[in-house]
C-alpha positions in Angstrom: 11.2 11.9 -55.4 8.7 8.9 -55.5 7.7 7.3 -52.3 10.0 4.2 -53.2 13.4 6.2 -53.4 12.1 8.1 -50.0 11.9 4.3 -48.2 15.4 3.2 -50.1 17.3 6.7 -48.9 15.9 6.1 -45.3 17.2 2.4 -44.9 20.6 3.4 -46.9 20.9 5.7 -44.1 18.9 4.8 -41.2 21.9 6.3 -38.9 21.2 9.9 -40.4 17.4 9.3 -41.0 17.0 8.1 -36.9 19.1 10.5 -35.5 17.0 13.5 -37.1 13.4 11.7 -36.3 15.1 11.5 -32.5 15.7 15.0 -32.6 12.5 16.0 -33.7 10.9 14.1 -30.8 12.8 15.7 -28.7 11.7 18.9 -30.3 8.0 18.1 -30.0 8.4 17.0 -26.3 10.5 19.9 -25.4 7.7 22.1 -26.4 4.8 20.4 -24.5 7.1 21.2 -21.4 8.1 24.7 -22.2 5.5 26.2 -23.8 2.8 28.2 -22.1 -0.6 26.2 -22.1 -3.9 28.4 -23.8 -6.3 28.3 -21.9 -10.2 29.6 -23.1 -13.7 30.4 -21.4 -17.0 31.0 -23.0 -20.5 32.0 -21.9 -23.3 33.3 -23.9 -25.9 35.8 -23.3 -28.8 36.6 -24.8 -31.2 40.2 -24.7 -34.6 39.7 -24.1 -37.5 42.5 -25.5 -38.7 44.5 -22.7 -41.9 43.7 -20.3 -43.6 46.4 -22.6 -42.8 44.3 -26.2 -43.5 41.1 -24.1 -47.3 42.1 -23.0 -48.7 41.1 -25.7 -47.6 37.9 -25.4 -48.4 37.4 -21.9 -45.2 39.3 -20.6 -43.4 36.1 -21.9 -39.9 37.6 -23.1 -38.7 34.3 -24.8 -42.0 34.6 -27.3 -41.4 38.4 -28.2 -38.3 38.1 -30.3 -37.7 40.7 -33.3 -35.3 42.1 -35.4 -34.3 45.3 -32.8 -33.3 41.9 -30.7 -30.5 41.4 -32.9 -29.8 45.1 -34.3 -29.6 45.7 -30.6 -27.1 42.5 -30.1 -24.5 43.8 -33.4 -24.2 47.2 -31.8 -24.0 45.8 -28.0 -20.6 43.5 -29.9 -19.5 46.4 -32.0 -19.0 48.5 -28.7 -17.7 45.5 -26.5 -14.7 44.8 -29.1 -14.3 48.5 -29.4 -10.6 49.7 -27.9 -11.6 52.0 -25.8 -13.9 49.1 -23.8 -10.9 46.5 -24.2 -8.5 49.1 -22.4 -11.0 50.1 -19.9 -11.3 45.9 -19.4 -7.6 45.7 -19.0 -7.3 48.9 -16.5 -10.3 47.0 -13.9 -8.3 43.6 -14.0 -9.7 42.4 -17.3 -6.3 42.2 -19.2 -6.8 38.9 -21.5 -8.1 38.7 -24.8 -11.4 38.4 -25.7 -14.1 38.0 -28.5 -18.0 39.0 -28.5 -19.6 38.0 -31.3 -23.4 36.7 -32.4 -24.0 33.3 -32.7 -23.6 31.7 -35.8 -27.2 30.5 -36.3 -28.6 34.3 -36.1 -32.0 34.8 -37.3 -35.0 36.9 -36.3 -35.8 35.1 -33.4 -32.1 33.6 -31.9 -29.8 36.9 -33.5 -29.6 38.5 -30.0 -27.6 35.2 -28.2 -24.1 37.0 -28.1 -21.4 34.4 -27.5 -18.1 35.7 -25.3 -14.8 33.7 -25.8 -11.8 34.6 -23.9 -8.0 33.2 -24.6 -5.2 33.7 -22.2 -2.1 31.6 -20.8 -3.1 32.1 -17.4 -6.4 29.9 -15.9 -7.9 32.4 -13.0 -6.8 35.6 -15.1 -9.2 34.1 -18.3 -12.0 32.9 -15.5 -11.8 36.4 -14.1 -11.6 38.0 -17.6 -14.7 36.0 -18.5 -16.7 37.4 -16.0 -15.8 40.6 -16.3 -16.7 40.8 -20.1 -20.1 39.1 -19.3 -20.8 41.8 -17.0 -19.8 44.6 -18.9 -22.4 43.2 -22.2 -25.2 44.2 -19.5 -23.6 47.6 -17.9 -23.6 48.6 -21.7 -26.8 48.1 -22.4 -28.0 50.1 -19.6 -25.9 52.8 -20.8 -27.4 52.9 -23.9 -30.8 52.8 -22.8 -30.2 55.4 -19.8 -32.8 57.5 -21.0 -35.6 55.0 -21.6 -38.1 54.1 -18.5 -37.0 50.4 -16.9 -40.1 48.6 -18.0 -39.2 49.9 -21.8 -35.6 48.5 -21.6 -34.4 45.4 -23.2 -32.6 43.0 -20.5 -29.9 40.7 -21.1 -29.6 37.1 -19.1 -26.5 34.9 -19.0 -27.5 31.6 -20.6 -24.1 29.8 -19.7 -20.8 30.4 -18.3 -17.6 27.7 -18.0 -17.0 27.5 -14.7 -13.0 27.0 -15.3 -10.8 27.7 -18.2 -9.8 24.8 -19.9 -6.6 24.1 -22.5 -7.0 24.7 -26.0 -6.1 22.1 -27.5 -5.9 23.8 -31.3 -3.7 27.0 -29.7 -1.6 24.5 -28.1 -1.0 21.7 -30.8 -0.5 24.5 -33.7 3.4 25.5 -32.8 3.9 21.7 -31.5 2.8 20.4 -35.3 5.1 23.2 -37.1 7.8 21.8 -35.3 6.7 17.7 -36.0 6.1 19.0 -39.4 9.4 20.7 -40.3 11.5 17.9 -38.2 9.7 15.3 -40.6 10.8 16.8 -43.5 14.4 17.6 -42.7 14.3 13.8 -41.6 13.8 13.1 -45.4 14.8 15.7 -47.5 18.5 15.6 -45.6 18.9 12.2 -45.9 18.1 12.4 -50.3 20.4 15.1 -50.4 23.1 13.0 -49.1 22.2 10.7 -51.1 22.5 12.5 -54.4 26.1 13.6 -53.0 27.8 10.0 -52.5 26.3 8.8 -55.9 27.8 12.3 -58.0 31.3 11.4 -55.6 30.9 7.3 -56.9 30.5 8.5 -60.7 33.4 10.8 -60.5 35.2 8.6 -58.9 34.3 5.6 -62.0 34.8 8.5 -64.6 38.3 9.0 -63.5 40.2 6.0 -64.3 38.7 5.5 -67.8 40.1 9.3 -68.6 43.9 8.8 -67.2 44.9 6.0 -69.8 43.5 7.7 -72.8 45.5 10.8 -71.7 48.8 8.8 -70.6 48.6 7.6 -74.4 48.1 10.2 -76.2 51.2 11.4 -74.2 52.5 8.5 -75.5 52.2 8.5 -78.8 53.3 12.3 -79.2 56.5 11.3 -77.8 56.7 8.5 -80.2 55.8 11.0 -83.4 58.5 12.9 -81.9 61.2 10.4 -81.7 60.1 9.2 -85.4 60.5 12.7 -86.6 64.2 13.1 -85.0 65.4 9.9 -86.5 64.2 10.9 -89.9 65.9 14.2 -89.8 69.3 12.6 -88.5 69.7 9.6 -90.6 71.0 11.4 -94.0 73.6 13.3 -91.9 74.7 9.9 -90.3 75.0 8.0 -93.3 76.9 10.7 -94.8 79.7 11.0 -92.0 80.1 7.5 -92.1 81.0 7.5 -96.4 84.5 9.4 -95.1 85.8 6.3 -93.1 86.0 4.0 -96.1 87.1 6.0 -99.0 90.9 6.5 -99.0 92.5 10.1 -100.2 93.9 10.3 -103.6 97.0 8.6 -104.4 97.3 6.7 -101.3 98.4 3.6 -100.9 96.1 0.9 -100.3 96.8 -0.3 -96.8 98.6 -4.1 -96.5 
């Protein structure tokens, strides 16, 4: 269906055509009421090399980057998403979703900046949530490193933190365009298929008259075949009965 019979089946009927397009505001609206809003919160954090790997470079942390940075970062994010932490999250009051993961721009020197992202549908549970993970990236490096001396210890600092949870948009829009997407279509496709009825009706109905006279005379002329055929078959037998009227018995008298 080219773009011109779509614009022709809408305007043949516009009733049908506005009606659905009304209903599939409705729709839309209806679900920017009633469904829950997603809200999200990020921070990142990033481990610095201990004040041992930092004294060669004049105890400056932020110039003694290396690749145990970011080993340490992947397995510091393997154990935050692991279950057992997520439940353990959930059991202290940390019950929203969540995702730890290294930044995107890893290398040797920026690989240990892990980025926290937390989703929920309830504002102060995802701004409590965010904390919470935040804090538990640091309690988990001091687990690991329980047995190593402090000053041998790699550190992790919080370089930024949402204050509040705000909507997601993409979360949010994603069910409402489904809906926009599917009411469109029904607003055409419906609409064409109606269409296609009333024009097979409109040739049945032309077909129809065009077929009952051609029938009605064939009718016809069967009955006339008929009516030849009797009249052949009868007339030797009529002309036959009528010979005995006029021909008078032997002997008899002429009639006066």
């Amino acid at each position: 269906m080219d773009q011109t019979n779509s614009l022709r089946t809408g305007r043949t009927h516009w009733l049908l055509t506005g009606a659905l397009l009304l209903l599939t505001l409705i729709g839309a609206v209806a679900m920017v009421i009633k469904l829950p809003r997603t809200y999200q919160s990020e921070s990142s954090v990033v481990l610095l090399a201990s004040r041992t790997a930092s004294e060669p470079n004049g105890n400056n942390p932020y110039l003694s980057f290396s690749p145990s940075l970011t080993l340490t970062a992947d397995i510091v994010s393997r154990e935050l998403m692991a279950p057992t932490t997520a439940q353990n999250l959930a059991a202290n009051g940390f019950p929203d979703s969540y995702a730890v993961t290294l930044a995107t721009y890893a290398a040797n020197t920026t690989g240990s900046v892990l980025l926290v992202a937390v989703t929920g549908t309830d504002k102060a549970s995802v701004e409590r949530t965010l904390y919470g993970v935040t804090n538990e990236i640091s309690a988990s490096l001091t687990k690991l490193q329980a047995a190593d001396p402090a000053k041998n210890r790699i550190r992790a600092v919080t370089l930024s933190m949402t204050r509040q949870a705000t909507i997601s948009v993409s979360d949010t829009a994603r069910p409402m365009a489904v809906v926009v997407g599917l009411g469109l279509a029904l607003s055409v496709g419906i609409p064409w298929i109606v269409d296609i009825q009333i024009a097979k009706r409109v040739i049945r109905r032309k077909a129809e008259p065009a077929a009952a006279p051609q029938k009605a005379g064939l009718l016809t002329d069967e009955r006339w075949a008929i009516a030849e055929h009797v009249a052949r078959s009868d007339s030797p037998t009529l002309a036959h009965a009528g010979s005995y009227e006029h021909h008078p018995a032997p002997g008899a008298q002429p009639p006066h």
